[in-house]
C-alpha positions as CSV (number, residue, x, y, z in Angstrom):
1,X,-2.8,224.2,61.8
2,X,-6.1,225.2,62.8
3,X,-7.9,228.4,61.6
4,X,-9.5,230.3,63.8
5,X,-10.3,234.1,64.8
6,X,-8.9,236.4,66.9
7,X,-12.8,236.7,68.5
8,X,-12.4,232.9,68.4
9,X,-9.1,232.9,70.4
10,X,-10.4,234.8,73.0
11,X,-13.3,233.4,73.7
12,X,-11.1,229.8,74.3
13,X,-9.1,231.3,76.7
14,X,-11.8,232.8,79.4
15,X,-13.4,229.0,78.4
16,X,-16.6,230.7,77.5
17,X,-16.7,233.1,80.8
18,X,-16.5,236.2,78.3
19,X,-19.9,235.2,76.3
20,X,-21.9,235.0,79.8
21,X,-20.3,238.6,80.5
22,X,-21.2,239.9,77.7
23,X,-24.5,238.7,77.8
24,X,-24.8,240.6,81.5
25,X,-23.6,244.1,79.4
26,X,-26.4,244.0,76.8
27,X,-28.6,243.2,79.8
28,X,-30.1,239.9,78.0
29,X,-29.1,237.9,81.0
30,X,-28.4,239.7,84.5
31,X,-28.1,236.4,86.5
32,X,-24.4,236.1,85.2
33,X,-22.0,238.8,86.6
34,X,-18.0,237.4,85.4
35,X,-15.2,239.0,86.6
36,X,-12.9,238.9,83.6
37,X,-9.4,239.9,83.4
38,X,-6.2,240.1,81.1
39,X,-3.7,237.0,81.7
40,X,-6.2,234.6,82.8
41,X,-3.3,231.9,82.8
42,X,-1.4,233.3,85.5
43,X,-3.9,232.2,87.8
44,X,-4.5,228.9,86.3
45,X,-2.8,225.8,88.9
46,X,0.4,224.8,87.0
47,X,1.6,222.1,89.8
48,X,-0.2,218.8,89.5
49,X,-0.4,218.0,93.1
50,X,-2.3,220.8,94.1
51,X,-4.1,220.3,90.4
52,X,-5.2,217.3,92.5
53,X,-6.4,218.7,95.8
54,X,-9.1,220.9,94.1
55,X,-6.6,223.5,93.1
56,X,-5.5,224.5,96.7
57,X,-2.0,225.3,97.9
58,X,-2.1,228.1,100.2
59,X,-1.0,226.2,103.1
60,X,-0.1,223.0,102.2
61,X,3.4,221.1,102.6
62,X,6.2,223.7,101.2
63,X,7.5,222.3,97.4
64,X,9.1,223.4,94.9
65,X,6.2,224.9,93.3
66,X,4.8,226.9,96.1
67,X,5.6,230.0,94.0
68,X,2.4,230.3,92.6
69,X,0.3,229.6,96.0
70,X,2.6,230.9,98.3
71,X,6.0,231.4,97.9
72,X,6.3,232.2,102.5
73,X,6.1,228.4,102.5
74,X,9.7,228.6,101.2
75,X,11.3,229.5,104.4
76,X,10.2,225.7,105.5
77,X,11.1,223.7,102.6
78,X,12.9,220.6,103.5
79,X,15.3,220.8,100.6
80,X,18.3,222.2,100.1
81,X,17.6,222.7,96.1
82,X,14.8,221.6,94.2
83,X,14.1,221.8,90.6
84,X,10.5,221.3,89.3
85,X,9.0,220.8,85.8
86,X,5.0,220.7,85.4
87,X,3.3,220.3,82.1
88,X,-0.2,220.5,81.0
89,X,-2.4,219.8,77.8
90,X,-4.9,222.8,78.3
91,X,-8.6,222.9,77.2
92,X,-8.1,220.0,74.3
93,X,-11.0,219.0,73.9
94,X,-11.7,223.1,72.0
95,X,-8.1,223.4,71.2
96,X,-5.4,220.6,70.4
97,X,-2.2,222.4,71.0
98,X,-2.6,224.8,73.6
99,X,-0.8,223.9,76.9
100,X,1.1,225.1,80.1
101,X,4.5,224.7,81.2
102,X,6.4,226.1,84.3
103,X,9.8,225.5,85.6
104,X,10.6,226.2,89.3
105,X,13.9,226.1,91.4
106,X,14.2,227.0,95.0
107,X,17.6,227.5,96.9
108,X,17.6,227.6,100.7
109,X,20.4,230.5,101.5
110,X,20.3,229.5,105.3
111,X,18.4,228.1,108.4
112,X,16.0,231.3,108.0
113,X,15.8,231.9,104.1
114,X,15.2,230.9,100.7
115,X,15.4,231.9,97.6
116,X,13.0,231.0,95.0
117,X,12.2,231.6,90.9
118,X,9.9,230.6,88.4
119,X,9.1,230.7,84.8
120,X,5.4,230.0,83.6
121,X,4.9,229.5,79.4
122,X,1.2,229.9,78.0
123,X,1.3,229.3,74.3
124,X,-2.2,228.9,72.4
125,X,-0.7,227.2,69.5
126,X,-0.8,227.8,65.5
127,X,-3.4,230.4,64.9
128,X,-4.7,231.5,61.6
129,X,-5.7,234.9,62.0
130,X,-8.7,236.2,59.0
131,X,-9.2,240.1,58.9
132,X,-13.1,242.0,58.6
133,X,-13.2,240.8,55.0
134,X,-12.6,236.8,55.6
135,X,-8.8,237.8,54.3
136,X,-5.7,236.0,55.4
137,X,-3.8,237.8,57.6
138,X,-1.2,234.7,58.7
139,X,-0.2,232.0,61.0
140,X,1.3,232.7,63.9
141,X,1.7,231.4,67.4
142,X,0.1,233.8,70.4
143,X,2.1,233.3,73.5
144,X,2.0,234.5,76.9
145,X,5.2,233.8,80.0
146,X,5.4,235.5,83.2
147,X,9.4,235.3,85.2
148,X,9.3,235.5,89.3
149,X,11.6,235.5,91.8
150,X,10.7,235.2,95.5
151,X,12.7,235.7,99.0
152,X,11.1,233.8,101.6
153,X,12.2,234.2,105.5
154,X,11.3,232.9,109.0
155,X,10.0,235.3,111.5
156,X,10.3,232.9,114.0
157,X,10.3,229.3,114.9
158,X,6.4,228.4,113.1
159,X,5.9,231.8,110.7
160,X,7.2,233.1,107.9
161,X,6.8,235.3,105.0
162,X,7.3,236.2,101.5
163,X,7.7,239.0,98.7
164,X,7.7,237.9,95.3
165,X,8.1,239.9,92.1
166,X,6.6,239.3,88.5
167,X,7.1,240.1,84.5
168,X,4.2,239.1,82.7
169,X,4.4,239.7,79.0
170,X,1.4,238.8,76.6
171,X,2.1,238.8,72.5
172,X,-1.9,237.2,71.7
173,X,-2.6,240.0,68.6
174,X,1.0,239.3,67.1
175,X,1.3,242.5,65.4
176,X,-1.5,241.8,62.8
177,X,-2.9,245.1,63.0
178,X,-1.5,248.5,63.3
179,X,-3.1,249.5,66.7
180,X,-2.7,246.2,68.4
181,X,0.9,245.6,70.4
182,X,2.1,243.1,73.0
183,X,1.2,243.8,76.8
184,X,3.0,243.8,79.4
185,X,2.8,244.3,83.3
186,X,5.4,244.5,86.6
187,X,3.4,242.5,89.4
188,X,4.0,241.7,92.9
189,X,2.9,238.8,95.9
190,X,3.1,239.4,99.4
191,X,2.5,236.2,101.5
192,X,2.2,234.7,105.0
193,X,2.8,230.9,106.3
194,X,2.1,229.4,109.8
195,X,3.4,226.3,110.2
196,X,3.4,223.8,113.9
197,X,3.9,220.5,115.6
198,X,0.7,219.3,117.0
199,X,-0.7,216.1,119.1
200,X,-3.9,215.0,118.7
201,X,-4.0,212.0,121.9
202,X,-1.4,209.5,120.7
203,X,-1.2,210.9,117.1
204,X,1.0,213.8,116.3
205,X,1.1,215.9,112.8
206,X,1.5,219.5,111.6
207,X,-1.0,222.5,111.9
208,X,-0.9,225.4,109.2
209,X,-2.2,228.2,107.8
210,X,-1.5,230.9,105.1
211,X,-2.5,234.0,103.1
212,X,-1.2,235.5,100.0
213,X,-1.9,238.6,98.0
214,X,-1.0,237.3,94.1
215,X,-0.2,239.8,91.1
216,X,-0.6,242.7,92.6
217,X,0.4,245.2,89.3
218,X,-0.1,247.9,86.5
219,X,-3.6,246.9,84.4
220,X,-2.5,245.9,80.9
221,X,-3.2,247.3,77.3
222,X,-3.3,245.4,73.5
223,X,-3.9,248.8,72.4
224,X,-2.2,251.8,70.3
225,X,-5.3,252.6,69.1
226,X,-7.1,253.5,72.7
227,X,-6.4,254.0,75.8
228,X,-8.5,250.7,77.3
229,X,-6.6,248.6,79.7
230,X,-7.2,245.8,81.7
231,X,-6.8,244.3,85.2
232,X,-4.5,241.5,85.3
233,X,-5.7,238.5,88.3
234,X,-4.9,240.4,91.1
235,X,-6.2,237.6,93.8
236,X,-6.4,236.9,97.8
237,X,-5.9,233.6,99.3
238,X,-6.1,231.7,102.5
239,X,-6.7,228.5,104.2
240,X,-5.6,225.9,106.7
241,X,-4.0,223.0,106.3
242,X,-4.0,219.7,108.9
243,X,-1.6,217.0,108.8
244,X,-2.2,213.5,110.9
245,X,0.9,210.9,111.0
246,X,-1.6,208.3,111.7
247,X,1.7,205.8,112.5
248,X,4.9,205.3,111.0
249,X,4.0,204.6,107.3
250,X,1.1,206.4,107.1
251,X,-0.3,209.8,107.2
252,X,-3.4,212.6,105.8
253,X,-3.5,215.8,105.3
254,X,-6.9,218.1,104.7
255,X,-6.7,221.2,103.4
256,X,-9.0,224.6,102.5
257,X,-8.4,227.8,100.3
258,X,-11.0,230.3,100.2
259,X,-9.7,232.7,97.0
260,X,-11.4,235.8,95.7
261,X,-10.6,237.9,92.9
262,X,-9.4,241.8,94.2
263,X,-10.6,243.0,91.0
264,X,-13.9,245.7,90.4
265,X,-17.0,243.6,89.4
266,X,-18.6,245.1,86.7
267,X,-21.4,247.0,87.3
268,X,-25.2,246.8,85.8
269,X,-26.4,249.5,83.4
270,X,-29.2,251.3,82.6
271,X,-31.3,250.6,79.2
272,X,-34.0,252.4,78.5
273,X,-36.7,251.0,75.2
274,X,-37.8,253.3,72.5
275,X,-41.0,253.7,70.8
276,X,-40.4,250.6,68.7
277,X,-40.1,248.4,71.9
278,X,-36.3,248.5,71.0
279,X,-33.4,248.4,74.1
280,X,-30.6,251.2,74.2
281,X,-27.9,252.0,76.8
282,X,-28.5,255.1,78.3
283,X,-25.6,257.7,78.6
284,X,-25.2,261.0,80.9
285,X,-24.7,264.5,79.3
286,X,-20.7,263.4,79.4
287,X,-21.6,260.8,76.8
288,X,-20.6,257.9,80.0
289,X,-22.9,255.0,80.5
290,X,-25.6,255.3,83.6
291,X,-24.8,252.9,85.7
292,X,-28.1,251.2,87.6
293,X,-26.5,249.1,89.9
294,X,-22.8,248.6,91.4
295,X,-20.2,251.1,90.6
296,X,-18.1,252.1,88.0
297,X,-14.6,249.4,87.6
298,X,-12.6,252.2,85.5
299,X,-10.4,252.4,88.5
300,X,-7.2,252.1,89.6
301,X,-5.2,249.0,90.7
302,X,-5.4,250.2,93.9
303,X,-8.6,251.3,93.9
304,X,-10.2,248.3,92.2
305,X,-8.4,245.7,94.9
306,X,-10.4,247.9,97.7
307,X,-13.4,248.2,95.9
308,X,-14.0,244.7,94.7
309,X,-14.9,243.9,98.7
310,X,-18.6,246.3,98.5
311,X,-18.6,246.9,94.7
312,X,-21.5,244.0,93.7
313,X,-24.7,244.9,91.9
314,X,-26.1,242.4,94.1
315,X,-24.4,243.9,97.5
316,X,-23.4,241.2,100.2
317,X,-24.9,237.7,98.6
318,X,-23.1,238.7,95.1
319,X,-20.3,239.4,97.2
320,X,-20.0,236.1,99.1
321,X,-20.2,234.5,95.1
322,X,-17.2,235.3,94.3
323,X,-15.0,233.5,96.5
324,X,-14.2,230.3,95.1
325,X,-13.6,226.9,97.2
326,X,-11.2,224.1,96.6
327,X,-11.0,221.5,99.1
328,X,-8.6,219.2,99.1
329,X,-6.6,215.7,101.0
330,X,-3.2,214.0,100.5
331,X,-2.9,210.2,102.0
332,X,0.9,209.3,102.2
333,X,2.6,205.6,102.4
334,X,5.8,205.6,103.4
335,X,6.3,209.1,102.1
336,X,6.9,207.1,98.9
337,X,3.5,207.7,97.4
338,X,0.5,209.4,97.6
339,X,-2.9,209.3,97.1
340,X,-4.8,212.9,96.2
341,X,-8.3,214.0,96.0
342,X,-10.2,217.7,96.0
343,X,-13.5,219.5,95.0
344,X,-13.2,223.1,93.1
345,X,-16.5,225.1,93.7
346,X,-17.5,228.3,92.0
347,X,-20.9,230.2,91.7
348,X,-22.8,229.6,88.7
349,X,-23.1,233.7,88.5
350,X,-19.2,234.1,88.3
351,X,-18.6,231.2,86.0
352,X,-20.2,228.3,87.2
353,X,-16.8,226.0,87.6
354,X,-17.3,222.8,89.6
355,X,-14.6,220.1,89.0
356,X,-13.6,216.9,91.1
357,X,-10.1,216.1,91.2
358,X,-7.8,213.6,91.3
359,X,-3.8,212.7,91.3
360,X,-1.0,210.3,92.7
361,X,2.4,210.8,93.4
362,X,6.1,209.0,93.3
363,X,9.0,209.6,95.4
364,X,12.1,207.5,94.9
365,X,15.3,209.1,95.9
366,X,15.7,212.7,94.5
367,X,13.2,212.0,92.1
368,X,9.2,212.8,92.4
369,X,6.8,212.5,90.0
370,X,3.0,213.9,90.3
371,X,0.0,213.8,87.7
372,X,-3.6,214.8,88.1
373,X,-6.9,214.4,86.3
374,X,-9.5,216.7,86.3
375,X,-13.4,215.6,85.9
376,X,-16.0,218.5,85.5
377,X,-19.4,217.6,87.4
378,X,-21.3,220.0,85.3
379,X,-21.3,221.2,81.9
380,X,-21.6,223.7,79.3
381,X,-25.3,225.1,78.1
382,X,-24.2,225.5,74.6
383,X,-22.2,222.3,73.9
384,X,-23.3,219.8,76.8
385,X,-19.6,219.0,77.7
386,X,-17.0,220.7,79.4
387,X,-13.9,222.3,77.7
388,X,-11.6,221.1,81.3
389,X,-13.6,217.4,81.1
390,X,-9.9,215.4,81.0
391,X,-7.6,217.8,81.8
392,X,-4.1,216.5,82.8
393,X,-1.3,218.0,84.4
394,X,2.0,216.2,85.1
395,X,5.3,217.3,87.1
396,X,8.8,215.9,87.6
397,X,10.8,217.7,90.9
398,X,14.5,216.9,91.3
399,X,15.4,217.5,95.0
400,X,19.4,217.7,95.9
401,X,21.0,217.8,99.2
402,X,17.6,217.1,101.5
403,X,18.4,219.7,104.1
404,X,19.2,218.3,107.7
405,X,16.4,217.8,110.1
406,X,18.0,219.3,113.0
407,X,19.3,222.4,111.2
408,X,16.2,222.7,109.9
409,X,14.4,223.1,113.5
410,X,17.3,224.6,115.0
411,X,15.5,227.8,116.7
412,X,15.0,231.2,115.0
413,X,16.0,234.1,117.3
């Protein structure tokens, strides 16, 4: 059992994004600007191949997990039905029994559809929670899960798309106080796939593309006390992928996602210093902060997803900052195993996450088995490491009744 706040608790799960946020609201350091949101975990990468191509997945070869990235890439699964387990230790070296799991199964229903679900588990392990006075308030075991289901169809021979729809449920406070309660949220993903043969002189491969709008739902409260709520991840994706069967044992795939949180960035306020050389926030006659820079984020879903495109205190370069890249290859031999490799980039303003990545994976029969390693190239001010340095993820997919090769490019009316 480990013992450890509330304050604590939060803090481990934005991995120390939350400190550099706050330290942009007291206006001690304006160069960090963080995005924060409620059920940071649903946008954390739960598969360990795409773990291992820099966290990319938008348009990558359709699996079982392609649920979280996205689910259009369904319609062109090669397998009848798949079932997929993925597990991960997260942020150990802070916390030793917080980890990750998710369980997907897909079901193609015909030529042009499938069916797909998911279940994604977040628990942050024994917590001993202490109240204002250092007093024991209990040990109990903050969780968070989120249930989807996807239907995935082809609009033709090469595209398809996706809707997907999303319970997230979050019990981090575990009743301890009066005014806090479990949150909750109803979420959906829309999502696009492009998918065709190509030649490239003597070599031939696949071409693709896709985009996806993730979590897409009602902001979230911990509340009875207040009526302060939060925006879950609400985030946009896109990328291409290219594929290269270099002969008949070998072949490479590159791929790119772009991503960028559609959620408000939070604005810059006023201060103004008193006689004593002392810092205050400065308030209008409504008693509501003056903002300096940016705009307000008390907005709604809606609002915030088409605000967060022109909303920066830093207009257009702050803007560009907070897309985040992963790049990202896969080297096949004999489409037995693989080989993975990918770079995650992120502005030092909006987090300042920069990882290499790495993985291998096994197919024998129905059988495949993928695990990725995770190595930070830059670290922490405060500790001089990196609470991801080591992280692991593994994943075990069982795939029956591989679905036949000419049904499966029989043309799409």
């Amino acid at each position: 059992m480990i013992k450890r706040s509330f304050l604590v608790l939060m803090s481990l799960l934005m991995t120390g994004v939350i400190a550099k946020a706050q330290m942009q609201e007291t206006g001690q350091d304006i160069d960090y600007n963080v995005i924060s949101t409620a059920v940071p975990f649903m946008i954390i990468a739960p598969d360990a191949r795409s773990a291992a191509m820099g966290d990319a997945g938008v348009s990558t070869a359709p699996d079982v997990y392609s649920m979280h990235w996205n689910a259009a890439k369904y319609a062109f699964i090669e397998d009848d039905f798949s079932i997929g387990l993925a597990y991960s230790p997260w942020l150990r070296k802070l916390v030793p029994d917080m980890n990750i799991a998710y369980l997907a199964v897909s079901k193609r229903m015909s030529n042009r559809s499938t069916v797909a679900g998911s279940l994604r588990y977040f628990t942050l392990g024994e917590i001993n929670f202490r109240g204002p006075g250092n007093e024991d308030l209990g040990t109990y075991s903050p969780n968070e899960f989120s249930i989807d289901v996807a239907y995935s169809r082809k609009l033709g021979d090469y595209l398809s798309a996706a809707v997907s729809g999303r319970f997230i449920y979050s019990h981090l406070t575990q009743g301890v106080t009066n005014y806090s309660r479990a949150a909750w949220s109803v979420a959906a993903d829309v999502g696009v796939y492009y998918q065709k043969p190509i030649n490239i002189g003597t070599i031939d491969g696949e071409f693709s593309w896709g985009v996806a709008i993730t979590n897409m739902g009602n902001k979230m409260s911990y509340s009875n006390a207040n009526s302060r709520t939060d925006f879950i991840p609400t985030n946009l994706r896109f990328g291409p992928s290219l594929k290269l069967n270099i002969d008949e044992f070998n072949s490479v795939a590159l791929t790119l996602d772009l991503n960028k949180l559609l959620v408000p960035t939070p604005p810059e306020y006023a201060y103004y210093t008193d006689s004593l050389g002392v810092l205050h926030p400065q308030y209008d006659e409504n008693g509501n902060r003056v903002i300096a820079k940016g705009m307000d984020n008390n907005v709604s879903m809606i609002q915030g997803m088409i605000q967060s495109f022109y909303d920066a205190p830093g207009g257009f370069s702050e803007e560009l900052k907070e897309f985040t890249l992963s790049i990202g290859a896969e080297y096949w031999y004999n489409k037995v195993f693989a080989v993975r490799a990918g770079f995650f980039h992120e502005a030092r303003e909006k987090g300042n996450r920069r990882y290499l990545t790495f993985g291998a994976g096994l197919r024998y029969n129905v059988f495949a088995l993928d695990v990725s390693y995770l190595v930070p190239v830059n670290n922490t001010a405060t500790s001089g490491t990196n609470p991801l340095e080591g992280t692991l993820r593994f994943n075990l997919a069982f795939n029956i009744n591989k679905w036949d090769g000419n049904t499966k490019l029989e043309k799409v009316d």
